[in-house]
C-alpha positions as CSV (number, residue, x, y, z in Angstrom):
1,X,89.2,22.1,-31.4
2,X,88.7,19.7,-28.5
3,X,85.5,18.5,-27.3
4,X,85.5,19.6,-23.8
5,X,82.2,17.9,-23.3
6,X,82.7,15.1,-20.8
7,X,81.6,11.6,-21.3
8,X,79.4,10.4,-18.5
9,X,81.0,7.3,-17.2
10,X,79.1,4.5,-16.0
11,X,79.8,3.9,-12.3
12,X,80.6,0.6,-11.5
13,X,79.0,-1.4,-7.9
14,X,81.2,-3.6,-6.0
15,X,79.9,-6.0,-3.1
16,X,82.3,-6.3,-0.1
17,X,81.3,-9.7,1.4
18,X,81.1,-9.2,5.0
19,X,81.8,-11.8,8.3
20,X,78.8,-12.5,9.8
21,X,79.5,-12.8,13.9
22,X,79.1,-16.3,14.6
23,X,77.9,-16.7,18.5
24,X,79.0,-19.5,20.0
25,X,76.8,-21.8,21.9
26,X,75.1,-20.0,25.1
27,X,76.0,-23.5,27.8
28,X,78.6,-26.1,28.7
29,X,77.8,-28.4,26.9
30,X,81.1,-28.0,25.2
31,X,83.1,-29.3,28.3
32,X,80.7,-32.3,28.6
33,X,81.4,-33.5,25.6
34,X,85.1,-32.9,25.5
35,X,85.7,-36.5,27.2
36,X,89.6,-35.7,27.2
37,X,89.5,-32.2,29.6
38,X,91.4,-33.5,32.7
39,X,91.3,-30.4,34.4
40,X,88.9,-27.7,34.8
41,X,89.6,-24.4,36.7
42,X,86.6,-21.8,37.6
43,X,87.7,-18.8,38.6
44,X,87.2,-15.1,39.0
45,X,86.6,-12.4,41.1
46,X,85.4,-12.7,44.8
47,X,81.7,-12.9,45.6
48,X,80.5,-14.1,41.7
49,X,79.6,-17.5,42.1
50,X,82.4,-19.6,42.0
51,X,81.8,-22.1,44.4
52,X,78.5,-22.5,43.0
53,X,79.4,-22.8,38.9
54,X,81.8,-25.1,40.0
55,X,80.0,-27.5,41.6
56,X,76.7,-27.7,39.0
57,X,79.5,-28.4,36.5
58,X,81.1,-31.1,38.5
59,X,77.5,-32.5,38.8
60,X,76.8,-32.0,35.1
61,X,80.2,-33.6,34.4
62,X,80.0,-36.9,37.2
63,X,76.6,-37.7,34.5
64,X,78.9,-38.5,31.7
65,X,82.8,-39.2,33.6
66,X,83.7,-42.1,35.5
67,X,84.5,-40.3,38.0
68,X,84.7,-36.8,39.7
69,X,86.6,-34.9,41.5
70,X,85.5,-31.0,43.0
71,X,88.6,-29.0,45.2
72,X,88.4,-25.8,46.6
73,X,91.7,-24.4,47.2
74,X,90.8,-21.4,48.5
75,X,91.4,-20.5,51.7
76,X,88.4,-19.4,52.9
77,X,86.5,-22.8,51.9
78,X,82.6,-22.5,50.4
79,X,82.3,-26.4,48.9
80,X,80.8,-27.5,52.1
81,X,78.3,-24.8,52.7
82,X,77.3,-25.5,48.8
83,X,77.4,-28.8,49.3
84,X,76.1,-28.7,52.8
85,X,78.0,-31.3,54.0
86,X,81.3,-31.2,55.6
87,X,84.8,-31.8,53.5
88,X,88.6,-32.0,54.4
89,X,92.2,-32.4,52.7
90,X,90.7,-36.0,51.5
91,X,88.6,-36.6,48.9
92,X,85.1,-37.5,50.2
93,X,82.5,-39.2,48.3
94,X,79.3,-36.3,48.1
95,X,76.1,-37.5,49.5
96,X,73.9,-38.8,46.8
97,X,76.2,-39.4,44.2
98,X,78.3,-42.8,43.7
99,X,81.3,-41.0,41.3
100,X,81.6,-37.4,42.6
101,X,84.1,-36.3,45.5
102,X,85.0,-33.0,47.0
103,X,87.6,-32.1,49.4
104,X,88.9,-28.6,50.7
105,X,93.1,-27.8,50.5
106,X,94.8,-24.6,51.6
107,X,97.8,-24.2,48.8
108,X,99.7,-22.1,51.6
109,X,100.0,-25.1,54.5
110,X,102.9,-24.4,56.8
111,X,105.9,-26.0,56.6
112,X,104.6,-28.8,59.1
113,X,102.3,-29.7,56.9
114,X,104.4,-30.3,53.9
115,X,105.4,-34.0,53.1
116,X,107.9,-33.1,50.6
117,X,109.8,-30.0,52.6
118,X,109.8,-32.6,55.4
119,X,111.6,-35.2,53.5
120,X,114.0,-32.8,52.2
121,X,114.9,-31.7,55.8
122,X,114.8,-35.6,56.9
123,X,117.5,-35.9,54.1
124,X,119.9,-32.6,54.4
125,X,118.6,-29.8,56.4
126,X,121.4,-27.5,54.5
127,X,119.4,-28.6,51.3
128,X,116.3,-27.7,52.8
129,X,117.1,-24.1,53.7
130,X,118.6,-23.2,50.6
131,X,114.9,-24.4,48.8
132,X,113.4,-22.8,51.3
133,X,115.6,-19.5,51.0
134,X,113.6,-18.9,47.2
135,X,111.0,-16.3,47.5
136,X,107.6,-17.8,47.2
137,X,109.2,-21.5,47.5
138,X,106.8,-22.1,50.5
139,X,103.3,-21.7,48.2
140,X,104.8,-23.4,45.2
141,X,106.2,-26.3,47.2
142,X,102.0,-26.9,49.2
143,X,101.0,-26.7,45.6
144,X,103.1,-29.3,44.6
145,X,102.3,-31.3,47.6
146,X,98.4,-30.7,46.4
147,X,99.3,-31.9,42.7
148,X,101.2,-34.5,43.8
149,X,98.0,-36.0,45.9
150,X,95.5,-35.1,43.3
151,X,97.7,-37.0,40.7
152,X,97.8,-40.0,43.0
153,X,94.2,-40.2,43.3
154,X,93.6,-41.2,39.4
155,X,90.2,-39.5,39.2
156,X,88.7,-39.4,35.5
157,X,88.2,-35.1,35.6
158,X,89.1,-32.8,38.4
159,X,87.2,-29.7,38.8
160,X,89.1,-26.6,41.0
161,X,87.0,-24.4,42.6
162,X,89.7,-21.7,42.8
163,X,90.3,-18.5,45.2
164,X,89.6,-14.9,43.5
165,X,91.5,-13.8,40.3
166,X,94.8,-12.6,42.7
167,X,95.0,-15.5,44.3
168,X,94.3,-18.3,41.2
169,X,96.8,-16.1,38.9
170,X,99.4,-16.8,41.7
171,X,98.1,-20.2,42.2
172,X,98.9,-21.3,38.4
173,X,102.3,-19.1,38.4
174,X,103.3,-22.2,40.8
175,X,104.1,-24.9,38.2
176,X,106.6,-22.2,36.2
177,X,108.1,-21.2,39.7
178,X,109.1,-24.7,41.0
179,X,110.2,-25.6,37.4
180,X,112.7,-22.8,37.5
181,X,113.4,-23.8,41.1
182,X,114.3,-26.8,41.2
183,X,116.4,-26.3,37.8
184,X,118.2,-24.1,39.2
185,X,119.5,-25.8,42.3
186,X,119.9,-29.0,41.0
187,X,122.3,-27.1,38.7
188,X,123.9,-25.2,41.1
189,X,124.8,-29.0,42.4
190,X,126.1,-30.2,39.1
191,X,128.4,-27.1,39.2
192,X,129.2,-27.1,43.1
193,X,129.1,-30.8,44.0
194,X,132.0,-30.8,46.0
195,X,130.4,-27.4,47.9
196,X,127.8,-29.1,48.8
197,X,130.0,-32.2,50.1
198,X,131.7,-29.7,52.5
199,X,128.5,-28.1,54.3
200,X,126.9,-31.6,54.0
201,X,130.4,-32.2,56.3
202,X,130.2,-29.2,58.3
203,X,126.4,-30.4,59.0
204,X,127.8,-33.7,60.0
205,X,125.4,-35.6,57.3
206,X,126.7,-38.1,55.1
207,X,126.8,-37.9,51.2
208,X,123.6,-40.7,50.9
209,X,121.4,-37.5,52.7
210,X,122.3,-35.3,49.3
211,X,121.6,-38.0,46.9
212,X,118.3,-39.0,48.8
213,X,117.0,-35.3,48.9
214,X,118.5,-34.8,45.3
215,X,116.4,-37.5,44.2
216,X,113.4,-36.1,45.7
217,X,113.5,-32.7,44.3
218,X,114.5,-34.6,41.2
219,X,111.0,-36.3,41.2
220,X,109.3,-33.2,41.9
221,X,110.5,-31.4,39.5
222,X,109.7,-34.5,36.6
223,X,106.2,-34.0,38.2
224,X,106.1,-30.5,38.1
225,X,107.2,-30.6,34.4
226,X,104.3,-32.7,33.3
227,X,101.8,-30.8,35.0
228,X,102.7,-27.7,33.3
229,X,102.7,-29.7,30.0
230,X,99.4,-30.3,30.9
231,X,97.9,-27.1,31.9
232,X,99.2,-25.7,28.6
233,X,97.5,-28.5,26.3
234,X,94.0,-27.0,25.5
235,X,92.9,-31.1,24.9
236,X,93.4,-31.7,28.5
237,X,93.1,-28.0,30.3
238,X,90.4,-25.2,30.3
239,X,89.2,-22.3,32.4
240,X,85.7,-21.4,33.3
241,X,85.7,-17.2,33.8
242,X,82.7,-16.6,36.2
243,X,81.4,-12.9,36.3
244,X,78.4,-10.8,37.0
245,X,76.8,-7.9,34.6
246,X,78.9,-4.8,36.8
247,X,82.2,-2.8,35.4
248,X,84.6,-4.3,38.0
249,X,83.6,-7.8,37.6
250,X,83.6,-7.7,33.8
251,X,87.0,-5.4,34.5
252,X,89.0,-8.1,36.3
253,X,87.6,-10.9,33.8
254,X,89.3,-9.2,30.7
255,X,92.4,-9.7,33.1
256,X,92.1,-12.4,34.1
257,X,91.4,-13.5,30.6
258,X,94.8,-11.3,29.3
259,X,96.8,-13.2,32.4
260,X,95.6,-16.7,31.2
261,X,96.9,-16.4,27.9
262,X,100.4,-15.4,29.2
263,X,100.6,-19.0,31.0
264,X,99.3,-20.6,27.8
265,X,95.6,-21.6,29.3
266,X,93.3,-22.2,27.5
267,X,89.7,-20.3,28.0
268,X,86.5,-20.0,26.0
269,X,83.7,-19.9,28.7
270,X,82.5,-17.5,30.7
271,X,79.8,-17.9,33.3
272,X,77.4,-14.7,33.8
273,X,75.5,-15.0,37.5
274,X,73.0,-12.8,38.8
275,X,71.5,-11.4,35.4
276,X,67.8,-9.8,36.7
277,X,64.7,-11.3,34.7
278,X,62.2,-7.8,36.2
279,X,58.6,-9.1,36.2
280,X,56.3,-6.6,34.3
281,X,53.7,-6.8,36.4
282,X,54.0,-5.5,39.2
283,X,57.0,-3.0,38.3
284,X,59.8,-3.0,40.3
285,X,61.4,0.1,39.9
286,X,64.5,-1.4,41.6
287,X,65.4,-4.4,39.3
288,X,64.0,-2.4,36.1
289,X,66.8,0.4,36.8
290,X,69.5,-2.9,37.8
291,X,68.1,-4.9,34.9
292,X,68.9,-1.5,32.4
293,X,72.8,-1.4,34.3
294,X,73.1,-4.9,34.1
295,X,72.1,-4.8,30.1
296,X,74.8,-2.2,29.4
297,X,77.3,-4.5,30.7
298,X,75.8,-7.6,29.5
299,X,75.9,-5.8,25.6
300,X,79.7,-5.2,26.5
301,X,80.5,-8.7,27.2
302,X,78.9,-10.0,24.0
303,X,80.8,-7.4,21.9
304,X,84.4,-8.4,23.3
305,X,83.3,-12.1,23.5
306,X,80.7,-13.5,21.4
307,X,82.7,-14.6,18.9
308,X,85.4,-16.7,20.7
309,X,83.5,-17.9,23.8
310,X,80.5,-19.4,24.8
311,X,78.8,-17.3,27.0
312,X,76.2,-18.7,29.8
313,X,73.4,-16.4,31.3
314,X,72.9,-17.6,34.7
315,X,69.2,-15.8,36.4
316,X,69.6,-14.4,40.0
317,X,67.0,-16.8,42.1
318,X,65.1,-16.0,44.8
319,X,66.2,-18.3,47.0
320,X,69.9,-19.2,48.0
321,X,71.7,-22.1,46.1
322,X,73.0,-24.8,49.1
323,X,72.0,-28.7,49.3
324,X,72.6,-31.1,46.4
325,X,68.8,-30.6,45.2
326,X,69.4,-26.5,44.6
327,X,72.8,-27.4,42.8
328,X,71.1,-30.3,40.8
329,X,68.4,-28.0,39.9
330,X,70.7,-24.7,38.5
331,X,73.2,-26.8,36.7
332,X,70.5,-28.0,34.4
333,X,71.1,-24.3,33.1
334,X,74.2,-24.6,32.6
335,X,72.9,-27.4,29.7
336,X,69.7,-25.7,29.1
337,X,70.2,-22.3,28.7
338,X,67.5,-20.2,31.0
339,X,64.7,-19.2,29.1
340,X,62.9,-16.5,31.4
341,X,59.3,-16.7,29.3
């Protein structure tokens, strides 16, 4: 007969060691310290704070650099209101400091206003129509114009306080649309040099104009190749994401964040502005039913980000952040994270 009675087996425990989430450091303290970052973009979407992250970092940064450089290229230019004190196309030393400049570009200047367009024109004005004949060559060629200057100017760290997240995606799509560009015409020369020779003829320019303007878009493009180099090398390149605690802000910095790693940027900051400290006494029943919005969004950016960024709660004040003192005074929180007890 069997023995149908069933031994009772002893059931064995196992221990699954779990990962701990490891938060990253809550302030920029990170950037200060990375003394080779030779660019800095802050970016995001329109109305976030910007302008105003951008330039406490560029004050936190002109501490410990040699020298500083803050440019807005967006269109509609804040850096002098923030600033309070007017700005232009060159840099301009900021009032109070002895290594921190600003200055204000517009990446879309006409065609008057481009140096190298004009050259090129000066050279072979067939040349110059067929650059100008590549959709969107008229942005990428003012942003070259811009790099070109900024390169010139030999600043230790240059901070860009950029337009909103449309805008700054198209703004570093620039470097990859020259690059292209200019490789492609200069070989459509290799291949049709004698073409060219003909309607350099037919334009009654001599064959010196092609080489000269050759040359040109020659240097451009070695330029435009090195900056792209370097906005791809996370030693010398970052991105500062700016938000506030609402769904289409944190939205569009998930995209932007998605876009970024497309062009090979390197990001692993984000900014949060306007977070609401409600005093308990007296209640506000306004900023306690804000504060509990802002908290459901502020619980979704730690859970997509914690882990792989640093993330910096900035306070909404009651007064307006303009002058250097205001600026001075708010980017000691970007240090020092705000402590609202």
């Amino acid at each position: 007969k069997l023995d149908c009675k069933k031994k009772k087996k002893k059931k064995k425990l196992y221990f699954i060691k779990m990962a701990v989430p490891t938060t990253l450091h809550s302030s920029l303290i990170n950037l200060i310290e990375q003394n080779s970052l030779k660019w800095i973009f802050v970016g995001g979407k329109g109305g976030v704070g910007k302008t105003t992250t951008s330039s406490c970092l560029a004050i936190e940064l002109a501490k410990v650099r040699e020298n500083v450089l803050i440019i807005s290229t967006d269109p509609a230019h804040n850096l002098s209101d923030a600033f309070d004190q007017r700005f232009n196309k060159q840099p301009t030393l900021v009032n109070g400091f002895k290594n921190l400049y600003a200055m204000e570009v517009d990446p879309q200047a006409s065609f008057e206003e481009n140096e190298m367009l004009r050259q090129i024109g000066a050279d072979n004005q067939f040349l110059q129509d067929l650059t100008m004949s590549l959709p969107g060559i008229d942005e990428a060629m003012s942003f070259a114009e811009v790099m070109k200057l900024v390169k010139s100017l030999q600043f230790s760290t240059i901070v860009f306080d950029t337009a909103p997240t449309g805008h700054t995606l198209r703004f570093l799509s620039f470097p990859s649309l020259l690059d292209k560009a200019f490789g492609k015409l200069l070989e459509f020369k290799s291949k049709f040099s004698g073409i060219f020779s003909q309607m350099s003829g037919l334009f009654g320019l001599k064959q010196d104009s092609n080489e000269n303007a050759l040359e040109k878009m020659e240097q451009m493009k070695t330029l435009i190749e090195e900056v792209n180099r370097q906005f791809s090398n996370p030693d010398l390149t970052t991105f500062v994401c700016v938000c506030i605690p609402e769904f289409l802000s944190v939205y569009e910095t998930e995209r932007l964040i998605q876009e970024l790693a497309k062009f090979n940027i390197d990001t692993h900051n984000i900014v949060v502005n306007q977070v609401l400290y409600p005093e308990e006494d007296p209640p506000c029943k306004l900023c306690i039913a804000r504060s509990a919005m802002q908290n459901k969004y502020l619980a979704q950016i730690n859970e997509l980000y914690q882990e792989d960024f640093h993330i910096i709660r900035l306070p909404l004040l009651y007064e307006e952040v303009r002058g250097v003192i205001s600026l001075q005074n708010l980017s000691k929180m970007l240090i020092n994270p705000y402590n609202p007890k």
